[in-house]
C-alpha positions as a Python dict, from the first residue, in 0.01 Angstrom:
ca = {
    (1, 'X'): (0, 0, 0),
    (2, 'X'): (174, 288, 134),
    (3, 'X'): (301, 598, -108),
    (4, 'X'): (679, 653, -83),
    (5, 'X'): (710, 964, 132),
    (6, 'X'): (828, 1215, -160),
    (7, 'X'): (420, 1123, -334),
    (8, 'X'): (292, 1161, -5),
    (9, 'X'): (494, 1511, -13),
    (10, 'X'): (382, 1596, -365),
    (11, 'X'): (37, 1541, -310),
    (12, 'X'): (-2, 1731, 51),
    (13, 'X'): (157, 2012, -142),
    (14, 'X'): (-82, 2007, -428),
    (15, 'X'): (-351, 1986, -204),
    (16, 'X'): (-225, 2308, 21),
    (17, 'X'): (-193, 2482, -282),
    (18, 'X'): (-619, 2375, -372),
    (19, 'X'): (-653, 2543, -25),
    (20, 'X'): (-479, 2810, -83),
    (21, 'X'): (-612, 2899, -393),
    (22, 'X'): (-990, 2872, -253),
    (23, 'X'): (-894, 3126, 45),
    (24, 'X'): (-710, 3339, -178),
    (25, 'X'): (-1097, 3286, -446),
    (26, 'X'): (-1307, 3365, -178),
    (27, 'X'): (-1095, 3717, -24),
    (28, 'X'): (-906, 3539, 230),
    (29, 'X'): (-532, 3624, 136),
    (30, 'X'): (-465, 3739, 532),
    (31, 'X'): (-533, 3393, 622),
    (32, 'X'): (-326, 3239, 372),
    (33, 'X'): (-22, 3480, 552),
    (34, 'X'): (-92, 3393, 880),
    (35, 'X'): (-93, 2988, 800),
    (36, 'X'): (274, 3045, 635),
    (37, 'X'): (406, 3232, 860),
    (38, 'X'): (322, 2987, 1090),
    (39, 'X'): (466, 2682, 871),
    (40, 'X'): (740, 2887, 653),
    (41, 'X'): (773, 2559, 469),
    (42, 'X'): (417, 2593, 285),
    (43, 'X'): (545, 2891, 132),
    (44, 'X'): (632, 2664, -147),
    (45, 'X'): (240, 2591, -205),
    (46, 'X'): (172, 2937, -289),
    (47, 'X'): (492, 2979, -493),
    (48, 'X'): (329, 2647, -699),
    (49, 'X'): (27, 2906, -720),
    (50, 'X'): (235, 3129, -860),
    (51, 'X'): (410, 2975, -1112),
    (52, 'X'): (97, 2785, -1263),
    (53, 'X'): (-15, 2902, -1608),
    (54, 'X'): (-395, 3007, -1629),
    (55, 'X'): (-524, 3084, -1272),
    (56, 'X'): (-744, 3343, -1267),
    (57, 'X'): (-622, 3746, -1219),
    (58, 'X'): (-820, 3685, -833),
    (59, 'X'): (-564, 3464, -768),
    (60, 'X'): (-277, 3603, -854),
    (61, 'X'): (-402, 3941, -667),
    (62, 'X'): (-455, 3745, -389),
    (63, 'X'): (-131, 3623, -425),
    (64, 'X'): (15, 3976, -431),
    (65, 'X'): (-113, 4050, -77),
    (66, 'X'): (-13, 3783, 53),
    (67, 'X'): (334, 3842, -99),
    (68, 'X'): (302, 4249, 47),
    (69, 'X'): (203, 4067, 393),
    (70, 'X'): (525, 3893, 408),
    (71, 'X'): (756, 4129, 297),
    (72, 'X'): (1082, 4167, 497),
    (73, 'X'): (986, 3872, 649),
    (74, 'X'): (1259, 3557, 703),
    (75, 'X'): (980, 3369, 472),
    (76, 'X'): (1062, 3559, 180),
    (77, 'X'): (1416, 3567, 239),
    (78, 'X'): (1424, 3205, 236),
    (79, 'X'): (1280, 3181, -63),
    (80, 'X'): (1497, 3465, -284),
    (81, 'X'): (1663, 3222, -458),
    (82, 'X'): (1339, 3123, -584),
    (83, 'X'): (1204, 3417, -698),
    (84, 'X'): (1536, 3528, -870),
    (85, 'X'): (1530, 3219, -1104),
    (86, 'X'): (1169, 3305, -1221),
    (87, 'X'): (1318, 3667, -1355),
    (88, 'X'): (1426, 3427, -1605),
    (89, 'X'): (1086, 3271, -1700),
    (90, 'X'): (962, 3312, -2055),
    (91, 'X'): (615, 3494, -1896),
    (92, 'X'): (653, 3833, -1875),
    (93, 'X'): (396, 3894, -1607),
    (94, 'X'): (546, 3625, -1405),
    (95, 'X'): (889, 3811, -1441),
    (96, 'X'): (734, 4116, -1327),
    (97, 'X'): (581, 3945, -1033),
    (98, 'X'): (929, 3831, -968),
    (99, 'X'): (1070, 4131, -978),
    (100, 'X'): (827, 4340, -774),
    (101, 'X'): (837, 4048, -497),
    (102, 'X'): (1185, 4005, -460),
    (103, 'X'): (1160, 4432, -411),
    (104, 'X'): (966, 4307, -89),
    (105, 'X'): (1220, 4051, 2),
    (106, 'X'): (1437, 4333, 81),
    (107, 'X'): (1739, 4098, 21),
    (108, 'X'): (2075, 4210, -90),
    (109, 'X'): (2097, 3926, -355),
    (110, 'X'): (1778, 4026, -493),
    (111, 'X'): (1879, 4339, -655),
    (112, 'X'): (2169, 4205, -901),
    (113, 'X'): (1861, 4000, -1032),
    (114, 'X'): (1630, 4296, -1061),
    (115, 'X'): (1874, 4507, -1229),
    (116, 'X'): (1925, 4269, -1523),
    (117, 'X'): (1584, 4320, -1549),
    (118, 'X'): (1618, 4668, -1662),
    (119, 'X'): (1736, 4503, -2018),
    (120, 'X'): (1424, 4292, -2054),
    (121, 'X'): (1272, 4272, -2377),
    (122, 'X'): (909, 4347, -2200),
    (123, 'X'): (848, 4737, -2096),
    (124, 'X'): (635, 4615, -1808),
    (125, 'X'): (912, 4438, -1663),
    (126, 'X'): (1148, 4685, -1746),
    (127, 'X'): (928, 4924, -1531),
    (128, 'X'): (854, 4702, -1235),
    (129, 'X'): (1223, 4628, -1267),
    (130, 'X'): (1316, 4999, -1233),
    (131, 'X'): (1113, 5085, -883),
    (132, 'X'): (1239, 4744, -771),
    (133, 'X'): (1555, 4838, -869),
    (134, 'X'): (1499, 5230, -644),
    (135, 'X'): (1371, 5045, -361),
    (136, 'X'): (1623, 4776, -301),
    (137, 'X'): (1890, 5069, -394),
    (138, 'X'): (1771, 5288, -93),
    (139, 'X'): (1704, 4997, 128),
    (140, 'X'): (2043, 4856, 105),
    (141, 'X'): (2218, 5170, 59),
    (142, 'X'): (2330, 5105, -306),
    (143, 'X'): (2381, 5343, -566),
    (144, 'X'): (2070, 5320, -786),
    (145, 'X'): (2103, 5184, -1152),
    (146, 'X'): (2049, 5424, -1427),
    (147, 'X'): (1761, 5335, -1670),
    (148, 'X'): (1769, 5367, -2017),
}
């Protein structure tokens, strides 16, 4: 019997994702880059990465070059909408993730986001907020928000 094409989908995802977290284990992150920039679509993988509870700090390091390799990048344009909503997740460190990559996205929609993150009730992610917040500012020629 063959899966319906959205399980065949869900599980070639989850499995990218396994092999993206075992490149990103084993010091790899570089590869992980070139593989989505060369298939923009399994950005989403990673971003499952991301968003799962519990992997270990490796990972989400890993996860953080991978982000810095692709910054300004179409990839991470495309997926700004994305990264705003999880500014909104009840983590804190995943909001502060959020905030720092959408700071690489370099997109103009990004920094309404990142500036309501200047009120959050976390001082990390007030902090990441606030040199996302600089950066986007002098990258799109914006006046800078004051902090608090």
């Amino acid at each position: 019997m063959t899966l319906p094409i959205y399980q065949q989908w869900l599980i070639n995802e989850h499995n990218l994702s396994s092999y993206y977290n075992s490149l990103l284990l084993s010091g790899e992150a570089s590869r992980v880059s070139e593989l989505i920039l060369k298939n923009p679509s399994s950005f989403k993988a990673l971003m499952e990465l991301l968003t799962t509870k519990g992997k270990p700090l490796s990972t989400r390091m890993g996860i953080g070059v991978v982000m810095e390799d692709l910054a300004g990048t179409q990839v991470l344009k495309d997926y700004v909408r994305l990264l705003i909503s999880l500014t909104q997740d009840e983590d804190a460190r995943l909001r502060a993730d959020a905030c720092y990559y959408l700071e690489l996205s370099a997109h103009p929609a990004a920094l309404e986001s990142v500036k309501a993150c200047l009120e959050d009730r976390d001082p990390s992610v007030r902090e990441v907020a606030a040199d996302a917040v600089a950066t986007l500012s002098q990258l799109l020629n914006a006046q800078p928000a004051t902090v608090q």
